[in-house]
C-alpha positions in Angstrom: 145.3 18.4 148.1 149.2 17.6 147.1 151.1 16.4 150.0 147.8 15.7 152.4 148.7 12.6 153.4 152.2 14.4 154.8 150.2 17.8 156.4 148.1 14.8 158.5 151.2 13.3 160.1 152.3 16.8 161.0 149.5 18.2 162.3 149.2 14.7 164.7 152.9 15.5 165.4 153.3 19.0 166.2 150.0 19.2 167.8 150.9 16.1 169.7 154.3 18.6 170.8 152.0 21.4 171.5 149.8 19.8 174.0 152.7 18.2 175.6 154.0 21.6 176.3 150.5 22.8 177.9 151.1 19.9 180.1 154.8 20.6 181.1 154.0 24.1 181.3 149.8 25.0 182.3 148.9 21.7 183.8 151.4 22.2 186.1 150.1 25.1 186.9 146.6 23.8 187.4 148.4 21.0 190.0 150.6 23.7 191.3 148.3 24.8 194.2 147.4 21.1 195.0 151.2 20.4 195.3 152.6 23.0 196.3 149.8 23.1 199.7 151.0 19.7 200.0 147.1 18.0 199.8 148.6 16.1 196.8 152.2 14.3 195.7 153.2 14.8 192.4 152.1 11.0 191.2 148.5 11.5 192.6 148.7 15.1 190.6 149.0 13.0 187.7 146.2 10.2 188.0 143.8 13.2 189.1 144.8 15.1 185.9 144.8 11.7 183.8 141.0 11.7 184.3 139.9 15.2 185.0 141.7 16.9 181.7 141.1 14.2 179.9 136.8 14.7 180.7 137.3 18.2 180.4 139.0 18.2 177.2 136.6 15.6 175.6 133.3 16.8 176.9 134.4 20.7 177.3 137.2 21.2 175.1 135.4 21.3 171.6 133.6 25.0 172.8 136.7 27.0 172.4 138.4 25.4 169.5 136.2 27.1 167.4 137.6 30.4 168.5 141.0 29.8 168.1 141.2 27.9 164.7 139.3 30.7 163.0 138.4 33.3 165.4 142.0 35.4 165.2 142.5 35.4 160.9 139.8 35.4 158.5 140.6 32.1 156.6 138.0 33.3 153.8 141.5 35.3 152.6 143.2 31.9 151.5 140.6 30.6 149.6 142.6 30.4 146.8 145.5 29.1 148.8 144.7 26.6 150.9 147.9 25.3 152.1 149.4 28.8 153.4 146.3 28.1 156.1 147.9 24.3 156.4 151.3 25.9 156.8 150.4 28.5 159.1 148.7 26.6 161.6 151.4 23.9 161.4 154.2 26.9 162.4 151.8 28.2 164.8 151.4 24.6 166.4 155.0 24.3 166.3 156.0 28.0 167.6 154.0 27.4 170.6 155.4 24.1 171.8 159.1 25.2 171.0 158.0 28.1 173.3 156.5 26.3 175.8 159.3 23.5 175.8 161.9 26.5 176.8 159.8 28.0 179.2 159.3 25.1 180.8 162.7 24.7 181.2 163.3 27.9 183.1 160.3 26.9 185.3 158.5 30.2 183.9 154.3 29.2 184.0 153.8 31.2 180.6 150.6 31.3 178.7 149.8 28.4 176.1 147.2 30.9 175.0 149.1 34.0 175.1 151.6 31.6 173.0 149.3 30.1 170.3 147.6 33.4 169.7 150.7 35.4 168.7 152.0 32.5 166.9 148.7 33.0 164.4 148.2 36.9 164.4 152.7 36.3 163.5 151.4 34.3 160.2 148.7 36.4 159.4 150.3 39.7 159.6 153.3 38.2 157.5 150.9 36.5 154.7 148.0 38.4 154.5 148.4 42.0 156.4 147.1 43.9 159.3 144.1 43.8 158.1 143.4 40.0 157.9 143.6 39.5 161.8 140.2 39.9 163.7 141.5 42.3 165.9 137.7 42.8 167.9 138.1 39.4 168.5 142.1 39.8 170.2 141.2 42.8 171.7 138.5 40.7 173.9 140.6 37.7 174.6 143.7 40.5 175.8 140.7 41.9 177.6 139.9 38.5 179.1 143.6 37.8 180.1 143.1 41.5 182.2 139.6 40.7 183.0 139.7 37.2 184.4 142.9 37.0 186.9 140.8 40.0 188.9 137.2 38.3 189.0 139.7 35.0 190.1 141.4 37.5 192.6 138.4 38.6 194.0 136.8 35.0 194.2 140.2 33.8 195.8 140.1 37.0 198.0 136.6 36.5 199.2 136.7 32.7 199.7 139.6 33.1 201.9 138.5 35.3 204.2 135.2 33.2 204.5 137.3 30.3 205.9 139.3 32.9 208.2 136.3 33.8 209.4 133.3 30.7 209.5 136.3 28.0 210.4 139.6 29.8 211.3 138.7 32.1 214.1 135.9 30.5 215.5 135.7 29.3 219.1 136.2 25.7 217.8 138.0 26.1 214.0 137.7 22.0 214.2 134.1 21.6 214.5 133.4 24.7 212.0 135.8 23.2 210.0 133.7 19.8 209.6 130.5 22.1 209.5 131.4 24.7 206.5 133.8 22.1 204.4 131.1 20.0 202.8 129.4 23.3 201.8 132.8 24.4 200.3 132.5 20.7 198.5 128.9 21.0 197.3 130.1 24.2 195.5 133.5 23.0 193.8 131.4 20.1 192.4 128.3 22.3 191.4 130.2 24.8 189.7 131.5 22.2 187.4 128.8 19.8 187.3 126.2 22.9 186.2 128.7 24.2 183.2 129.7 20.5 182.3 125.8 19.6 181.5 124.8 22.9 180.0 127.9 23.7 177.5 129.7 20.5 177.5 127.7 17.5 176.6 127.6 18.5 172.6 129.7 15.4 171.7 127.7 13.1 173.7 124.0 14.2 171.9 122.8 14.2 175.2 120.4 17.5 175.3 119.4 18.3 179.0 117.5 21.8 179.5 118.6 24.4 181.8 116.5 23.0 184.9 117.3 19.4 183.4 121.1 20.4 184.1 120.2 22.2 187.4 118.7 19.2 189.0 121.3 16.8 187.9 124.2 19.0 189.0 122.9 19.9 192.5 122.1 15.5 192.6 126.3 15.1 192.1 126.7 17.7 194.3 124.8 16.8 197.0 126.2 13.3 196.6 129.4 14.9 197.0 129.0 16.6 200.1 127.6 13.7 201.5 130.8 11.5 200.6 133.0 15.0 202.1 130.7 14.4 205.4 131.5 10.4 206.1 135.3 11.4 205.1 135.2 13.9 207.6 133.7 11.9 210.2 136.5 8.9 209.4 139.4 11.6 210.1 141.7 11.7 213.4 142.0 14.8 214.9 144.5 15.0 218.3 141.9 16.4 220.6 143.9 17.6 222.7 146.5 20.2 220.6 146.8 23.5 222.4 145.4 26.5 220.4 148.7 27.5 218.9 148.0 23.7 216.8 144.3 23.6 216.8 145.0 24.6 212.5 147.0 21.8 212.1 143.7 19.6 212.4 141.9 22.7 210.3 144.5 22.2 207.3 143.4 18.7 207.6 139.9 19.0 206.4 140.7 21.2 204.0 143.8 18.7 202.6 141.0 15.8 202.0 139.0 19.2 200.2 141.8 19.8 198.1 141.0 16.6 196.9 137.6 17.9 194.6 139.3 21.1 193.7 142.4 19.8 192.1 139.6 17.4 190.2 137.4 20.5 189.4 140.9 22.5 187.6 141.8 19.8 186.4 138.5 19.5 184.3 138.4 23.2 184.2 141.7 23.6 182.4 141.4 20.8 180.0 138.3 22.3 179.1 139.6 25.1 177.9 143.1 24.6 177.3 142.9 22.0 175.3 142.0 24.2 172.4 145.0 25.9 172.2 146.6 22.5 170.7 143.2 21.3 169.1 142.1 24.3 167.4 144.8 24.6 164.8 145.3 20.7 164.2 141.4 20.7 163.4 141.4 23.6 160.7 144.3 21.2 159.2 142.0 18.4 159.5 138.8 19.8 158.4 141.1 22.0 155.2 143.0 18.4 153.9 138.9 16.4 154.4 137.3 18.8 152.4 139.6 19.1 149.7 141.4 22.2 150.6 138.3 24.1 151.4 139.3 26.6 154.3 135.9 27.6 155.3 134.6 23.9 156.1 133.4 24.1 159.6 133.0 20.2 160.3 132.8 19.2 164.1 135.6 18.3 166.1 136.4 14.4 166.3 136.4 12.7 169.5 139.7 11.0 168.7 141.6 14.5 168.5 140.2 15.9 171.8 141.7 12.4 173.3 145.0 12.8 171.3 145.2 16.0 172.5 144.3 14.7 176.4 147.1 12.0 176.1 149.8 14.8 175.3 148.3 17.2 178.2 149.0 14.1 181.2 151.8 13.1 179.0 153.8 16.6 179.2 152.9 17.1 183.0 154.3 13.6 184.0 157.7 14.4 181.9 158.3 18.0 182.4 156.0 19.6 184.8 157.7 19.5 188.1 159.6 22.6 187.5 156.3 25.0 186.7 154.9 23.0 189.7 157.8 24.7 191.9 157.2 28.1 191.1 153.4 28.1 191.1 153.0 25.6 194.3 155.7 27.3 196.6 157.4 30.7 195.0 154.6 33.4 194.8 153.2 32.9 198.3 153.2 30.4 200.9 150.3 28.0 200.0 148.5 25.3 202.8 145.6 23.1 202.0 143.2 25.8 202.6 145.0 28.7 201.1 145.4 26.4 198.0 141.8 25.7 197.9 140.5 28.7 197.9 142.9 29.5 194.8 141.9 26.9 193.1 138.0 26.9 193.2 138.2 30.6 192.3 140.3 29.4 189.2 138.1 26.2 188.3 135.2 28.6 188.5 136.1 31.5 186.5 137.9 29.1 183.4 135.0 26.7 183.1 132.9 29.7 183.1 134.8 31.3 180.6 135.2 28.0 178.5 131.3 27.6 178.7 131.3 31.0 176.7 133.6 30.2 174.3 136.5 32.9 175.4 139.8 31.0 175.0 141.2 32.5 178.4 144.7 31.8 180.3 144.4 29.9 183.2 148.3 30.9 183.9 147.0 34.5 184.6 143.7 33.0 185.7 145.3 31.1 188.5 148.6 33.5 189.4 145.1 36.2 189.5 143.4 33.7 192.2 146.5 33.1 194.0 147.6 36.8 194.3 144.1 37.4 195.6 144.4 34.9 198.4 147.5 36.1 199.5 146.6 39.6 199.7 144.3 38.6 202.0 146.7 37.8 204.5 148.8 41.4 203.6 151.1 42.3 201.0 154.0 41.0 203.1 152.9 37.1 202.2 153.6 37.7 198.4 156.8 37.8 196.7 156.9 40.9 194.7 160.4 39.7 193.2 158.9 36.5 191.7 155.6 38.1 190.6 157.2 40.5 188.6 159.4 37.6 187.0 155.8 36.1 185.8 154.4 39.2 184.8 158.0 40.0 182.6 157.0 35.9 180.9 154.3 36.9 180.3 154.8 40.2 178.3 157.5 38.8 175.8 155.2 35.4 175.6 152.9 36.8 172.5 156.0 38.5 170.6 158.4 35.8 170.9 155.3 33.4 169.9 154.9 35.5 166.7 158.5 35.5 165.6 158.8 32.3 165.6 156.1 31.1 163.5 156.8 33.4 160.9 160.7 31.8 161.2 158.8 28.5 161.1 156.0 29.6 158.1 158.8 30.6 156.3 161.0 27.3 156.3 157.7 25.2 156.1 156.4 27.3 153.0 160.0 27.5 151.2 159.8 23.1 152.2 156.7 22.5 150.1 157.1 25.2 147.3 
């Protein structure tokens, strides 16, 4: 293929851009609940999302990629034209992380996916008609993006009001507290532990059955919880607060907690997310190794799920205090154990959804999760005003992600003709 040599170093570059937005933008999100509760500073945000997207995008990531570099056009349609599909995912790569650089600017947590999806339905509709996009296949991911932030509400919801209730307004919320919390840890590490050996060990050729995965995953958890038990018993408590304080000691426990569930979104979003950068840079990948032949379906190198990691922690280090501002303190008031309980009911329904194969937005995801668990507490703790702000982002995210990759397809095409 003419120019392949070139399409490489563009692919590497403007999917290098496009992860970096993801970070700026939804890995800030996924540390917003963490920060924003004040469990974590921004710096240890950053080492825990060094490692756990970078796992999650290695061992998890390559699931959904499929989805998203073939899954929204039929690339059978450019058969005869290989480099429209080069040029097209190269605009669509591009569209997104221009998109995601300005929203990330505003401090407006938009959707990576809601961005890179419009971006290719905006080049398919231009080159090849209506009829080329799969349009079963968006009508489940929009119904996933509708679908999701409720079962994440309800989770959020649910796991709330089991702390109000077991820790909160017990007799003695301290001792619950250091009774119940190591269950709550057993389950933020199963959840991710069970999906990780069961859908996410495909790169590593290591086969485990279903019990195989069971076993393993309730072993780390169990581990886990025993680790959450010793920490617990190592913590100072002031023993003698009145009752108006006696949460202050709760919030504690469930700041140490915070610790596994900014490590299970972490690996939960890079999972997932991940693909939203990978998927397009692979189809130019596998298009310019084969020859130019758009339907090879080769397997997603290890070295571009760890390119795409390195632009995820690189974007959120740079860029992502401003999304962390509006996730972590703007839609409701978040402590340690509000913010947990958002943030296992996101990690849980995105690795679910990544084991699947259903490119999902964790924005929605986590905003859903986060709505949920301050509607447990009434309407009055949310703020309407900034929730209809996000839910205005996220409206004009697919459109504006569509024009401008067919303003980008256009230049790129009229570049190399």
């Amino acid at each position: 293929m003419e120019h392949a040599q070139l399409f490489l170093l563009l692919a590497c570059l403007f999917g290098f851009f496009m992860a970096w937005g993801i970070g700026a933008n939804d890995v800030a999100n996924a540390m917003g609940t963490s920060v924003g509760s004040g469990a974590l500073t921004i710096t240890q945000a950053i080492f825990v999302a060094a490692i756990f997207e970078s796992a999650g995008a290695i061992l998890v990531g390559g699931q959904v990629t499929d989805t998203i570099r073939g899954g929204i056009i039929d690339p059978s349609l450019l058969a005869g034209a290989p480099e429209l599909l080069v040029y097209g995912m190269l605009s669509a790569l591009l569209a997104a992380g221009v998109w995601l650089l300005v929203a990330s600017f505003f401090g407006w947590p938009v959707s990576t996916t809601h961005s890179i999806v419009g971006a290719i339905i905006g080049f398919g509709w231009l080159e090849l008609g209506a009829d080329a996009v799969h349009w079963g296949e968006v009508i489940d991911i929009v119904l996933s993006w509708i679908v999701t932030p409720i079962i994440a509400g309800l989770i959020g919801y649910f796991l709330f009001l089991s702390e109000i209730r077991l820790i909160f307004y017990s007799p003695d919320p301290v001792k619950s507290a250091k009774r119940y919390v190591p269950i709550y840890i057993f389950l933020a590490v199963f959840v991710v532990a069970l999906v990780t050996f069961t859908k996410g060990l495909s790169h590593l050729h290591l086969d485990l059955t279903l019990l195989e995965s069971f076993f393993w995953s309730v072993v780390i958890s169990l581990l886990a919880m025993v680790y959450g038990i010793f920490a617990l018993g190592r913590m100072n408590f002031d023993e003698h607060t009145d009752k108006e304080h006696v949460h202050e000691n709760v919030e504690k426990t469930f700041a140490m907690l915070m610790v596994f569930t900014a490590c299970a979104m972490a690996f939960a979003h890079g999972s997932n997310d991940i693909a939203n950068a990978i998927g397009p840079l692979s189809a130019i990948v596998s298009v310019v190794h084969s020859g130019g032949d758009v339907m090879a379906n080769t397997a997603v190198p290890i070295w571009i799920l760890f390119f795409g990691a390195v632009g995820l922690v690189t974007g959120l280090a740079m860029y992502g205090h401003k999304v962390i501002a509006t996730i972590g303190t703007h839609i409701t008031e978040l402590t340690p154990s509000r913010g947990f309980a958002a943030s296992l009911a996101t990690a849980t329904t995105v690795v679910v959804a990544s084991g699947t194969g259903l490119p999902i937005s964790t924005t929605q995801t986590l905003v859903g999760a986060i709505l949920g668990v301050g509607f447990a507490r009434g309407l009055h703790a949310l703020n309407l005003g900034v929730i209809r702000g996000i839910f205005m982002s996220w409206v004009i995210t697919v459109p504006v992600g569509a024009v401008l990759c067919i303003v980008f397809f256009t230049i790129i095409r009229w570049i190399f003709s």
